[in-house]
Every structure is written in C-alpha cells, then in structure tokens.
C-alpha positions in Angstrom: 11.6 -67.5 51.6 15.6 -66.9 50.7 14.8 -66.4 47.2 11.9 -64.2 48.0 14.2 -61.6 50.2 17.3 -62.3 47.9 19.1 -63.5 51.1 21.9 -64.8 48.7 22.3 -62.1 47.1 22.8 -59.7 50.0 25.1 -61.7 51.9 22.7 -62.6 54.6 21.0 -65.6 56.3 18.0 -66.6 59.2 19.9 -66.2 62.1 21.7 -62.7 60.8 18.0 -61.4 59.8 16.6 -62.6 63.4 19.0 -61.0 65.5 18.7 -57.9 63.5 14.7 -57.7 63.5 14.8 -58.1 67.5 18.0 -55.6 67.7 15.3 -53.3 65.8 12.3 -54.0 68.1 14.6 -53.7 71.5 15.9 -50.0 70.2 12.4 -48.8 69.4 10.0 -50.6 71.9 10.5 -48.0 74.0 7.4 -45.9 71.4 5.0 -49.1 73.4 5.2 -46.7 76.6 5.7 -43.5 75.2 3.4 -43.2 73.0 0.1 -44.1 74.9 1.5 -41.5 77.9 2.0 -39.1 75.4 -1.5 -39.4 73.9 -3.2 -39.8 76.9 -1.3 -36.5 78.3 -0.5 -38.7 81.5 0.9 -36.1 84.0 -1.6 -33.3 82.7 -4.1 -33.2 85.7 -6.5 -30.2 83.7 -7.7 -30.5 80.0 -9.5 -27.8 78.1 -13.3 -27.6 78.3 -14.8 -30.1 76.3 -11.9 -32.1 75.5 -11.6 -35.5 77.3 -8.7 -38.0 77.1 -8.0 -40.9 75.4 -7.8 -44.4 76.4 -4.4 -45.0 77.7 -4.8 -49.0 77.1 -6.4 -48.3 73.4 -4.0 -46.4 72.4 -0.9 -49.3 73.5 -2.7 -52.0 71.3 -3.3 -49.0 69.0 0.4 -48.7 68.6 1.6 -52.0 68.7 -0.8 -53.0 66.0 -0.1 -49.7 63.9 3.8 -50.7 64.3 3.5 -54.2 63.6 1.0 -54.2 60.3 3.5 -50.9 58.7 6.9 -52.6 59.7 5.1 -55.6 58.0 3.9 -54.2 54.7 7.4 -52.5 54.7 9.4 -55.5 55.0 7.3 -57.5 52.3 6.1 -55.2 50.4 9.1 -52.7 50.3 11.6 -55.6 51.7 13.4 -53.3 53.7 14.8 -54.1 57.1 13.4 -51.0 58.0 10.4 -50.7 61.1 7.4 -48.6 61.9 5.9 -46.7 64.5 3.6 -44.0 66.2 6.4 -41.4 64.9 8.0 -39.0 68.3 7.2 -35.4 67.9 4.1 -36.0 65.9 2.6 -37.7 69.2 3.4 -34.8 71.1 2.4 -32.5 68.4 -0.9 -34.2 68.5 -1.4 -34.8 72.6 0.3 -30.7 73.2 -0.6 -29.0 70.1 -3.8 -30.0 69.1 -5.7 -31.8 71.9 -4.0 -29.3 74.9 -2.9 -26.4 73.2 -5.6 -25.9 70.6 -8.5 -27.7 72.4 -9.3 -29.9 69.5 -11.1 -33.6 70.8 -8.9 -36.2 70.3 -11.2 -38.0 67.8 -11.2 -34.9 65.7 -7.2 -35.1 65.9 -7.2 -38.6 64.5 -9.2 -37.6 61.7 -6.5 -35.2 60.9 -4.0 -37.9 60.9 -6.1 -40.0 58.9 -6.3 -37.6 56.3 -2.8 -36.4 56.2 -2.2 -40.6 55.5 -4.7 -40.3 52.6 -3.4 -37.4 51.2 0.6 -39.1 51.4 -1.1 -42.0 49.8 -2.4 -40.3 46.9 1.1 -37.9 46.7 2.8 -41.0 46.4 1.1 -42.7 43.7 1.3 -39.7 42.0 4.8 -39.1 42.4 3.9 -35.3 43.4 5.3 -36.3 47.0 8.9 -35.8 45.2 8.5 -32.1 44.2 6.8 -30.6 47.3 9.8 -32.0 49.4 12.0 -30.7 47.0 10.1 -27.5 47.2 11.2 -27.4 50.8 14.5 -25.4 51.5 17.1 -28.1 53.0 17.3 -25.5 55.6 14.3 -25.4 56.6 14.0 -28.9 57.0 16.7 -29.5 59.0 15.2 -26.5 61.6 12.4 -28.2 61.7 13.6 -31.6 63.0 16.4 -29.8 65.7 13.1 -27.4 66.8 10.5 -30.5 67.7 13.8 -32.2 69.5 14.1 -29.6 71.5 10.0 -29.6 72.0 10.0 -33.0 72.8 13.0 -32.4 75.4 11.2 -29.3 77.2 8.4 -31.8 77.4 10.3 -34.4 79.2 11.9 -31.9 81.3 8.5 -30.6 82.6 7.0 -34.0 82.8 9.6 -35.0 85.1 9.2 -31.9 87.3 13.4 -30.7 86.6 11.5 -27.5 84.7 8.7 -26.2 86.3 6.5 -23.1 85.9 7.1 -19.2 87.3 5.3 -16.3 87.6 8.1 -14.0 87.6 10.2 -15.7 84.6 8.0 -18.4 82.7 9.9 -21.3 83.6 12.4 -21.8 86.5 14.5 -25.2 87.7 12.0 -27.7 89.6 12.7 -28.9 92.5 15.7 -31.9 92.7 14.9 -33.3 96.2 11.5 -34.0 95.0 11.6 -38.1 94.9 10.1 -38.5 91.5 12.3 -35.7 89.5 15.6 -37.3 91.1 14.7 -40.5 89.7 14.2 -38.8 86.3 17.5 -37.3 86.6 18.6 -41.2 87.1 16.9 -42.0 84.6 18.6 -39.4 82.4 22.3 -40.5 83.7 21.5 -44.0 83.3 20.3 -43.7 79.6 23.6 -41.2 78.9 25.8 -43.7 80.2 24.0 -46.7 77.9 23.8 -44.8 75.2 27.2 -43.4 75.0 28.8 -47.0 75.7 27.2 -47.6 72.3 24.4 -50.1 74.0 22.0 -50.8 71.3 18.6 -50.1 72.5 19.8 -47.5 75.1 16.4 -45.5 76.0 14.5 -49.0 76.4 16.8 -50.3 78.7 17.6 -46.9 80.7 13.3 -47.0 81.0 13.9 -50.7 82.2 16.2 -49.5 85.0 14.9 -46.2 85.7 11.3 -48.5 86.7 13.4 -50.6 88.8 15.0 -48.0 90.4 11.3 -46.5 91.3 10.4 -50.0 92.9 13.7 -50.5 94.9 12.9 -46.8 96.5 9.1 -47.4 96.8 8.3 -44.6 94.4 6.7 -47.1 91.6 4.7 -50.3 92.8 6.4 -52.8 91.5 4.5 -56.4 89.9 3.5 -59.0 92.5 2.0 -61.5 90.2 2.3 -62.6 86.5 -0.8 -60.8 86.1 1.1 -57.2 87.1 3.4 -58.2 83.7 1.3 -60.4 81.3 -2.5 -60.2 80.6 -5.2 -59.7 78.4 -5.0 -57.0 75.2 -6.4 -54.3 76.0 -9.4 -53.3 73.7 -9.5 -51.3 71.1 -12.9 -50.0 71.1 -12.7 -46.7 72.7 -10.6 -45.7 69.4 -11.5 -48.0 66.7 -12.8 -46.1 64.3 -13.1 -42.5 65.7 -10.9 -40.6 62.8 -13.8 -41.9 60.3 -16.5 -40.9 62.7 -15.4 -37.5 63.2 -13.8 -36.7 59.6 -16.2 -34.4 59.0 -14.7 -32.3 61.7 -11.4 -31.6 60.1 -13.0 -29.0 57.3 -11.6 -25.9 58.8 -8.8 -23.6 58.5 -6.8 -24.5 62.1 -7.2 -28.3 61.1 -6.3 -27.6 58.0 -2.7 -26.3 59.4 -3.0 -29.4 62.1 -3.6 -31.9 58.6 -0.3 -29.7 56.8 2.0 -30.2 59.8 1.3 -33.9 60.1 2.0 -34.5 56.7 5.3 -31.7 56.5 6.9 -33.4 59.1 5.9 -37.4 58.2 7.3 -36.3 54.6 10.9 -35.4 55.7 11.1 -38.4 58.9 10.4 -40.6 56.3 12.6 -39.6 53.5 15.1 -38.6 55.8 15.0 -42.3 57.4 14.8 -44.3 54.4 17.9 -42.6 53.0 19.8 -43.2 56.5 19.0 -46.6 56.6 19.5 -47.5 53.0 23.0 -45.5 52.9 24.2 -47.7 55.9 22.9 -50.9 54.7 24.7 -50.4 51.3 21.1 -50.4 49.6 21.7 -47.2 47.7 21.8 -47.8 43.4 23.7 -44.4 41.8 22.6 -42.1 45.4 19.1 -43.5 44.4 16.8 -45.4 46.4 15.4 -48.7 44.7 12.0 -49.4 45.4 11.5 -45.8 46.9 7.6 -45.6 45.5 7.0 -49.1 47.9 8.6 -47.7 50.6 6.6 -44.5 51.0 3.7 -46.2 50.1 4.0 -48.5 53.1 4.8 -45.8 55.0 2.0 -43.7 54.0 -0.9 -47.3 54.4 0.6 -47.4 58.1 -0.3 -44.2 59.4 -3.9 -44.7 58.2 -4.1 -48.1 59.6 -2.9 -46.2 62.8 -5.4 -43.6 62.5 -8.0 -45.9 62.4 -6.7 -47.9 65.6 -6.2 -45.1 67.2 -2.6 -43.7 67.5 -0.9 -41.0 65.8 0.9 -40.8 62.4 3.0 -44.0 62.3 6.3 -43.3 60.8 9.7 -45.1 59.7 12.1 -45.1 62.1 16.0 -44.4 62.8 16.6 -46.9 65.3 16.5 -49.3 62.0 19.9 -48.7 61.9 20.7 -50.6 64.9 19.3 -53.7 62.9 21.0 -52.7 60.1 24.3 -52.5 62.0 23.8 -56.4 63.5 23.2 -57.4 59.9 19.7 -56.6 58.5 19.5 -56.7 54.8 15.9 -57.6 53.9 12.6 -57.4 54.8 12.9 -60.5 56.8 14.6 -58.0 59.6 10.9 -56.3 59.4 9.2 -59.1 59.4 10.7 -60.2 62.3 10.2 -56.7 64.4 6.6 -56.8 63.4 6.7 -60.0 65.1 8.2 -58.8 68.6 5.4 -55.9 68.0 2.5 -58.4 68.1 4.5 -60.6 71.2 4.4 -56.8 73.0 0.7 -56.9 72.6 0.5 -59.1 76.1 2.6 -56.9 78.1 0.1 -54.4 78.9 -0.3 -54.5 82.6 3.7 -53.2 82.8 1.5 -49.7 81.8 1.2 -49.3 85.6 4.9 -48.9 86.2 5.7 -46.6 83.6 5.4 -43.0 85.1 6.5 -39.7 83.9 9.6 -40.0 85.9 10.2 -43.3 84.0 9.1 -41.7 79.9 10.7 -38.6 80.7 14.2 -39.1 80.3 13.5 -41.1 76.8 11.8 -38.0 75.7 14.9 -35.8 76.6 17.5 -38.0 75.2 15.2 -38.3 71.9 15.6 -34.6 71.8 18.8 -34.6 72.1 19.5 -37.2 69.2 17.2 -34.9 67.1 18.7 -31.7 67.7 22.0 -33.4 65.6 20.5 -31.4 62.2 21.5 -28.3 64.0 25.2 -28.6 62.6 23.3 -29.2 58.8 22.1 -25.7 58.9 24.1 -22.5 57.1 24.1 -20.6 59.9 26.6 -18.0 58.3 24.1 -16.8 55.1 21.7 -14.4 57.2 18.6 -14.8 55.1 18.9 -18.6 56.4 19.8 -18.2 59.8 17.0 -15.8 60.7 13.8 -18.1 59.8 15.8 -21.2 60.6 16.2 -19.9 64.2 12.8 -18.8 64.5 11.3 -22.0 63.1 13.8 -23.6 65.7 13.3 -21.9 69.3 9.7 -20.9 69.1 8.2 -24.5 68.8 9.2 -24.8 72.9 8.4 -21.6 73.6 5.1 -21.4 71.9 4.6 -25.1 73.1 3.8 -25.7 69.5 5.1 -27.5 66.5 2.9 -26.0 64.1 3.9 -22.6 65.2 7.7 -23.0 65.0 7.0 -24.4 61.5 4.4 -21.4 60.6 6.6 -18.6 61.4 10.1 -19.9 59.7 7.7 -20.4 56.7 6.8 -16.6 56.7 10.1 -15.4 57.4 11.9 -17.7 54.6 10.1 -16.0 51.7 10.8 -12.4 53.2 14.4 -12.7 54.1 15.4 -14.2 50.8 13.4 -11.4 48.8 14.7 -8.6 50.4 18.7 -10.3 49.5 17.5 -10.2 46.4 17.2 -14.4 45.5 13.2 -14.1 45.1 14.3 -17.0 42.1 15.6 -19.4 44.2 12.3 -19.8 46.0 10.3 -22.4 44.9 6.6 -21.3 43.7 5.0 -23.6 46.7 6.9 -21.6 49.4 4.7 -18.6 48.4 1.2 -20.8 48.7 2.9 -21.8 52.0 3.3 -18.4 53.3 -0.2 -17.6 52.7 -1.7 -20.4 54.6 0.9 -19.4 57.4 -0.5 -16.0 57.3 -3.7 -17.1 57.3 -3.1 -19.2 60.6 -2.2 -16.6 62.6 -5.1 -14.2 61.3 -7.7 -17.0 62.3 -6.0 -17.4 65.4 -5.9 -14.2 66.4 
C-alpha cells in the first residue's frame, strides 16, 4: 500500500493520510444535506404542471454513493488526495433552472447530466477537452464562477426567508422577527465567525450548530432516539436508473443548452480545482499537472455514476485543500473520504432536522467563497467588462445559470469585434454564439 501511493516519496505516512481524508470529508459533508434539499426544491411549496419532485431520501444515498465511488476512482486511479461530490451550483442549476424554472421532469434532467458525463468522458480520451477550455476567454470563466456564487447566495437568502418577494420592487428584505429567518441569520454569524477563525470544515459545523440552535428554541424537533440519528439507507429505487430511462428525452434544442451548461461549468470546477489542489500540495511538474488525463477521467466516470443514482453532476472539490493543508499527498487521503462517504450512508434520519433555515446559510457563505474570481476579471478593458458583468448579474436576476452564461456568450463575440480584436477570438466562441442565439429564439 506505501509503495503503491509512493508514501515515501512524498513525505507522508498512515496517520498523516487519515487525518487528512477525514479533514476532507468534515469540510465537504455538508453536500450530504444540501444537496438532496436542493434537488428536492425543499422550501418550494408549488412546482410547474407536470413536474413532480424527487425523492429527498434517494437522492442522500444518491450522493453519498456518487461522492464515495468518484473520490474513490480519483484517489486510486488518479492517486490524488483530491474528493468528489454532487458539484454546488450545478444542483441548483438543475433543481431552479431546469426542474422549476424551465419545467423539465427531473428524470429528464438526469439524462442531461448523464450525457454531459458521457460527452466529458469521450472529450477526455480524446484530449479535445483541452482546446474547448482553452477556447474559453479566462474572463469569461472567471464571470461565470462569481455569477452562480452569487445565484447560489440569492438562493439561500430567499430559502431562509431574509429576501422575500414584492410587487412593487421584485424583491424586498424578509421579515427578521420571523423565528425561522433569525435562526438563519445565526446560522450565517455562526458560520462567519468559524470560518474566519480559520476552522476547517466551517459550513458543516455552523449547520451542526445552527440545528442545535433550532432544537434549544423549539423551531426544529430535535432526535429522541438512536433511531432519529442512525437507521436504515434509504433506497435508491425512486432514481436508479431514470437518466437511462428518459434519455430519449434530452434530443431538443432547450436541453441541448441544459446538456452545454452542465458540461461548461463541470469543465472549468474541475480544472480549476485540480490545479488549486495540486499547486498547494506541491504536485505540480514544470506548471503541469501529472496524471491530468486520470484525473478528469475520474472526474468525468463519477458524474455518470451519479447520474445513474440519481444526483446531479458530481464534481471535484475545493474543500480538498483542507486535506491537503493537514498533510494529504496521495490518493490514500481519497480513499479515506470515500470511506467517511459510505459511514454517512447510515445517518439518514438526521434529514428531518435539516431545514432551510439550517442549508441556507451554507448556501450563502458558498456564494460568497465563489464570488472570490471577481478580483481575476479585467474590469478596466471595456470589451471585457461589459459581457463579464452581464454573464455575472443576470444569472440571479434571471434565476438562471444558463441565462447568465448565454448572454455574456453573445456579448463577448460583439464587444471584441466592434474594438477591432475579431483575431483573438477563438473559432468556437462563434459556434457558441449561435447556439446562445438560438436559445433565446426558441425560448421566446
């Protein structure tokens, strides 16, 4: 096992690599709550016609499984200490874009991940996955990224009942003596203060205190037996299978745009994360990264092993760092993650206690850690500024992702012809703009 993770070589040992994988695991296993309250659009009393929602208890063992086999394949097939998950922002982009905003069924949206994993798979092996990312204007990228933070935060915000809805101007401030939105705003304080104390695995423990808060008030009913924290998995069945069952559904021109935005935005967390991890582990060879093809490759299998369970596109993740930063060197940190995944698989009943009061300040504070790419962006060329804005503010205001990423797309191509550097756009951009354009005709 030493030799077979070069533990020698990297400086590292058992004990280093344990405390690292479960460093990992504690920073991220906040996604085990999240995600299935995202999907299942808990806190959303009306869905469209036609569209029902998904099983909040599938879609926990969904993405504890999905985390556990990727963060697996990564660390032994990659041997990275880098983990896995149902990716934030695409979980919203596929429970508020696609099932809410769109109407799409949910089975039909899992199709869509499902093929946006096939179609990373085959971009991998065929190392075209390189040039359409470096098609991409930095720029652009970076917008992107800030604009779903600040989606995902506008989510929590409204979730948690601080931002509620006006006739007279869209949106106005909720109302703060209303029990449950003061203990999101606890819950918001609380994770600040962890967070900025430099607490590893900050959100997960402000979610831990923000549910005991709930209880001590009366607000959340808290566990009176060992059943209320431990019991059975919950089944997969109403999930298992549905993106193959409903892949047929995804040959149109809206999931089309649904298929590109899953795969846009898995393309740049992923490279983005595997760089940031590798860079602070000291993995880098010549600002290369070994391995690379592995890595996206496992990447890639995981969110179509997710797609089959039942979760969104399952992604690498940041929080790796934390593991990296309490030692983590090899995939033996993964491995060991995976591990805490499939423990997490009993904890199911603990569902009950995490409301929107409780998710809501994780999904502000996530948006605010991704809004950091803002200071990446040259805001002083014009021609950049312009789509780069747009892609960034109109993904909360449209309540859509795909939007945000559709109109900066359109805009990019224009504002750089018209300053006269048509050259410096890549040929792709163009084939880009006209499936934008195309969007908005068919959805007008």
């Amino acid at each position: 096992m030493k030799k077979f993770f070069r533990f020698e070589e990297l400086g590292t040992n058992y004990r280093t690599e344990f405390i690292a994988g479960l460093t990992t695991f504690l920073s991220m296993a906040y996604i085990l709550f999240v995600n299935p309250a995202t999907l299942a659009l808990v806190g959303i009393e009306e869905l469209p016609p036609g569209v029902t929602r998904i099983d909040q208890g599938a879609v926990f063992t969904a993405t504890a499984l999905a985390a556990a086999v990727g963060t697996l394949i990564m660390g032994l097939l990659a041997k990275y200490p880098i983990a896995l998950a149902p990716g934030m922002g695409l979980n919203a982009f596929f429970a508020y874009t696609v099932v809410l905003g769109y109407g799409i069924p949910w089975e039909t949206a899992l199709a869509g991940v499902l093929a946006s994993g096939l179609i990373f798979i085959v971009l991998t092996l065929t190392g075209l996955r390189e040039k359409i990312i470096n098609a991409i204007p930095a720029n652009l990228k970076m917008a992107v990224g800030a604009g779903i933070g600040l989606f995902i935060a506008f989510i929590g915000f409204q979730n948690s009942g601080i931002v509620v809805g006006n006739p007279d101007t869209m949106v106005a401030l909720g109302d703060l003596t209303n029990p449950n939105t003061l203990l999101a705003v606890f819950g918001i304080v609380a994770t600040v203060i962890l967070l900025a104390s430099n607490i590893k695995g900050g959100v997960f423990y402000g979610m831990i205190l923000t549910a005991i808060a709930g209880m001590i008030v009366g607000l959340i009913a808290p566990p009176t037996s060992m059943g209320d924290v431990v019991g059975p998995v919950p089944s997969l069945a109403p999930t298992f299978g549905q993106a193959f069952s409903h892949f047929g559904d995804i040959f149109t021109i809206q999931m089309l745009v649904v298929i590109l935005t899953f795969l846009f935005v898995d393309f740049f967390d992923t490279a983005g994360t595997l760089v940031a991890v590798a860079t602070k582990a000291g993995l880098m060879k010549e600002n290369k990264l070994p391995r690379a093809g592995k890595a996206l490759f496992s990447d890639s299998a995981a969110t179509v092993v997710g797609a089959t369970l039942g979760t969104s596109t399952t992604t690498s993740y940041v929080e790796s760092t934390t593991g990296v930063s309490a030692g983590g060197r090899t995939g033996f940190t993964a491995v060991v993650t995976a591990a805490f995944f499939l423990l997490a698989l009993l904890f199911s009943p603990l569902l009950s206690i995490v409301t929107s009061a409780v998710t809501a300040p994780a999904l502000i504070i996530v948006g605010v850690l991704m809004c950091t790419t803002l200071r990446q962006i040259e805001w002083d060329r014009f021609e950049i500024a312009v789509p780069a804005f747009l892609t960034i503010v109109t993904m909360p205001l449209t309540y859509s992702i795909a939007t945000g990423i559709a109109i900066g797309f359109v805009f990019y191509p224009i504002t750089m012809l018209v300053k006269g550097k048509g050259k410096e756009i890549n040929p792709i951009m163009y084939l880009l703009f006209v499936i934008f354009i195309l969007y908005f005709i068919f959805l007008s």
